[in-house]
N, C-alpha and C positions, 0 to 999 in steps of 0.2 A: 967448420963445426957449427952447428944451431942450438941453437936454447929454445928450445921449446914451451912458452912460457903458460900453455894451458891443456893439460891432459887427462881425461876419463878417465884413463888404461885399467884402471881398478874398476870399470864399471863391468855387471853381468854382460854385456854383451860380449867381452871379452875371457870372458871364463873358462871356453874351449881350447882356446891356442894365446893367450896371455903372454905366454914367454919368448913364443915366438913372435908374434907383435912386437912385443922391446926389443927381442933381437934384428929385427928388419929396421926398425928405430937407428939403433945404434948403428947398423951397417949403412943405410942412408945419410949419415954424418950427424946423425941427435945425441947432443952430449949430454945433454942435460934435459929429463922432464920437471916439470910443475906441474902439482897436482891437488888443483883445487878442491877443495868437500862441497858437498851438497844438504848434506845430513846429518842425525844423528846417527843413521844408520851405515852410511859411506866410511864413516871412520875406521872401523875395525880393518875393511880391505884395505882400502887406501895406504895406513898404519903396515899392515900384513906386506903390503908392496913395496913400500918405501925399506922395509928390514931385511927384503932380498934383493936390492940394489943401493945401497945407502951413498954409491961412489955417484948417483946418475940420477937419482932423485931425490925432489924437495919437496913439503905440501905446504896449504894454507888450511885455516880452517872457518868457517862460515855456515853462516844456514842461507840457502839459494832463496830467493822472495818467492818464489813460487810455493815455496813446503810452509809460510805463510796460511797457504787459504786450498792445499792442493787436498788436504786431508780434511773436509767438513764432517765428516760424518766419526771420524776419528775422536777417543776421548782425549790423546794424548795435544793438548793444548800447545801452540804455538811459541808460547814463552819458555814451556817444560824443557821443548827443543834446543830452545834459544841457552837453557841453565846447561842444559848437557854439554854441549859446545864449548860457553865461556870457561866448563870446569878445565876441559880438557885443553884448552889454551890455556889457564893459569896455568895447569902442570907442565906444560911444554916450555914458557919460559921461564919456570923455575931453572931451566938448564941452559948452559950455553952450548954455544956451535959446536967447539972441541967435545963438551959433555954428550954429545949427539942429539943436540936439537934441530929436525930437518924443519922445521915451521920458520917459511920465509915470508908471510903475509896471512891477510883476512880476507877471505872468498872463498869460496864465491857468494857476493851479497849486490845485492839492488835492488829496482824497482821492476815489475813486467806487471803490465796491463793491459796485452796482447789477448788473453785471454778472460779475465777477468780482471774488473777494478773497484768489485764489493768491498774487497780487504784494502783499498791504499792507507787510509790512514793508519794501520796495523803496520802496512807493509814498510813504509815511512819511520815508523816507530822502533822497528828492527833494525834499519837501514842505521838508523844516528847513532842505536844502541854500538852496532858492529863499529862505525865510523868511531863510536870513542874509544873503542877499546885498540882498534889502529893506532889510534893519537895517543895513548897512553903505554904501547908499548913499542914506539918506534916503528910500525913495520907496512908495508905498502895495503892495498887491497887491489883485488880484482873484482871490478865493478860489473855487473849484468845490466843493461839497462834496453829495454822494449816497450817501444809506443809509452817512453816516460819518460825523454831529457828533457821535459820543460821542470816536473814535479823533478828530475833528478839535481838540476842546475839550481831549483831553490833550496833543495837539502844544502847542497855544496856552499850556497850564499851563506849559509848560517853555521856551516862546519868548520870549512878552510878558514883554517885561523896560521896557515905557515908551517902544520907540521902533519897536515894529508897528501900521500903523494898517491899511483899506485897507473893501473890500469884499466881503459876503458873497453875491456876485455868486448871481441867482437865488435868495435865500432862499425855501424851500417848506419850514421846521419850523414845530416848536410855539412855542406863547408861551412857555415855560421855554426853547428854545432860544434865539427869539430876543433873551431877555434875556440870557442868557448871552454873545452872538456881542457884544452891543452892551459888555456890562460886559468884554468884551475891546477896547473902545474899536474896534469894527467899524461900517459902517453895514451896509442891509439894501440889496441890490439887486433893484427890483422887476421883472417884466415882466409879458412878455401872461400868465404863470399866473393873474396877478391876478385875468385877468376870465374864470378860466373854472368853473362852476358847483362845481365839486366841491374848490377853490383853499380849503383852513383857514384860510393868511394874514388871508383877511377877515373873519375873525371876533374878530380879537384887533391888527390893523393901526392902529384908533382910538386905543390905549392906547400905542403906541410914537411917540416923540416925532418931527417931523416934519423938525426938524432932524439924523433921523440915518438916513432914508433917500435913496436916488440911482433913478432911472429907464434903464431898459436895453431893449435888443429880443433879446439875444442872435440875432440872423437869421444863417441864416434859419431859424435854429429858433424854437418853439414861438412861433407867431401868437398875438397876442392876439384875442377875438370880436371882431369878425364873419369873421376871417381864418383858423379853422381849419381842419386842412386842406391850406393852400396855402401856400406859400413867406412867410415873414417878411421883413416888408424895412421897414427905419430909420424909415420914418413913419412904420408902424406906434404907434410910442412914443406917439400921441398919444391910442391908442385906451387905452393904460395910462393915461396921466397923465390920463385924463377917470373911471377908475374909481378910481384914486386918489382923486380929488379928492372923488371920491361916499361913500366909504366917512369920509372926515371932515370934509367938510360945508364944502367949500370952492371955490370956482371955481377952474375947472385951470387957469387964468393962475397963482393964488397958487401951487400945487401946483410947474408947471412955472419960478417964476422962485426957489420952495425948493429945491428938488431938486439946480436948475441951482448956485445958490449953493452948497450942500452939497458938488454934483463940483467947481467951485473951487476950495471951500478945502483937498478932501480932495488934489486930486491938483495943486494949487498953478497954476492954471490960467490 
C-alpha cells in the first residue's frame, strides 16, 4: 500500500472522470491521498473531495507562491488571499482528528522564481507568515521550491528553531542541497522527475537515507515514463516507487511500505 503524499485530484483537469481517477488510485495500491491547496479558490473542491472519500484522504492548506504575483492585474491583493486561507485553517483546528479534521499540514507554500522574481520579497514574506503558523500549530508543511533553495535555505536559517518539519515536495537539487533540506530535518519528496533521463536526483538518491524520503505524483503534473506527455494521475506513483526502488536495489514493496511509513510518522497519520 502507498501514501501518496501530494495530489491535484480536485484540480479541473480532472473534472470529467474524477472518480474514476481515485478509483484506478486505489486499485493500484493508493491508500491514502494528500491533497495540498493552491488557493483560495482550490478550497471548496478540494474540501468537496475530501467529504466523498474521508476513509483515503487528507489536505493541507496554503497559498502556492506563485498566486503571490500570478494575478497582477487582479484587485484581489495577495494578502486578502493569504486572510482567506488562515481563516479556514483556524476553523479546521478548532476540531480534532476524531472531530473530522482532515488537515494534516501547510501547503502548498514556497519560493518559485522560475518564472518571475519581481515579487520575492512578497514571496518570502508569505513563506514565514505560513512557516509560523506550521510552528504554532504543530503540523508539517509541503514546501515548493524553484530556481530558490539559496533564498529558501536562508528562510529556513531564521525559522527552524526545532519545531519545522515537513517536505521538500518535488525535490530536483543537488546532493549539497539535498543535504542541506534534510539537515533542516526535511524529507525529500519524490516523483515521476525521478524517472526521467535527464532527473540529477539519481545519481546521488542511493546516499540519502531511505528513511527520510516520501512518494508523490504532484498530478497532474509532471508524469512519470512511460506517461510523459499526458496527464498525471495518482497511480502513476507506482511507476516512481518502481524506479525508486531501482536506484537502491530494493523491491518496491519495501520502497512503498518505507515511504508509506515515513508519510505516517511525518504528517501523524
Amino acid at each position: 500500500m502507498i501514501i501518496n503524499t501530494h495530489s491535484h485530484i480536485y484540480d479541473e483537469a480532472f473534472d470529467a472522470d474524477r472518480e474514476e481517477v481515485f478509483k484506478r488510485a486505489m486499485e493500484a495500491g493508493v491508500e491514502m491521498l494528500l491533497l495540498p491547496n493552491c488557493d483560495e479558490r482550490s478550497i471548496k473542491p478540494m474540501m468537496e473531495f475530501y467529504e466523498k472519500h474521508p476513509d483515503n484522504v487528507r489536505v493541507m492548506m496554503g497559498l502556492h507562491p506563485e498566486e503571490v504575483y500570478k494575478d497582477k492585474e487582479d484587485k484581489k491583493d495577495y494578502k486578502d488571499k493569504l486572510k482567506i486561507i488562515e481563516k479556514e485553517i483556524s476553523q479546521l483546528a478548532t476540531l480534532g482528528r476524531n472531530d473530522g479534521n482532515p488537515m494534516v499540514g501547510i501547503g502548498e507554500v514556497g519560493l518559485d522564481f522560475y518564472w518571475d522574481d519581481t515579487f520575492k520579497k512578497e514571496q518570502i514574506e508569505v513563506l514565514s507568515e505560513q512557516l509560523h503558523w506550521a510552528k504554532e500549530l504543530g503540523l508539517p508543511v509541503s514546501i515548493h521550491t524553484r530556481n530558490a533553495f539559496h533564498d529558501m535555505f536562508k528562510v529556513l536559517d531564521h525559522e527552524q528553531d526545532g519545531r519545522l518539519a515537513g517536505v521538500m515536495h518535488c525535490f530536483n537539487g543537488t546532493f549539497d542541497e539535498a543535504k542541506t533540506a534534510l539537515s533542516y530535518g526535511f524529507h525529500l519528496g519524490l516523483g515521476g522527475v525521478i524517472t526521467y533521463k535527464n532527473c540529477g536526483v539519481k545519481e546521488f538518491l542511493a546516499d540519502i537515507p531511505m528513511e527520510r524520503i516520501v512518494l508523490e505524483t504532484d498530478d497532474p503534473y509532471l508524469p512519470p515514463v512511460p506517461y510523459r506527455g499526458q496527464r498525471n494521475e495518482p497511480a502513476y506513483i507506482v511507476k516512481t516507487a518502481e524506479k525508486v526502488a531501482e536506484i537502491y536495489g530494493v523491491t518496491t514493496e519495501e520502497i512503498c511500505n518505507i515511504t508509506s511509513n515515513n508519510a505516517r510518522s511525518l504528517f501523524k497519520l
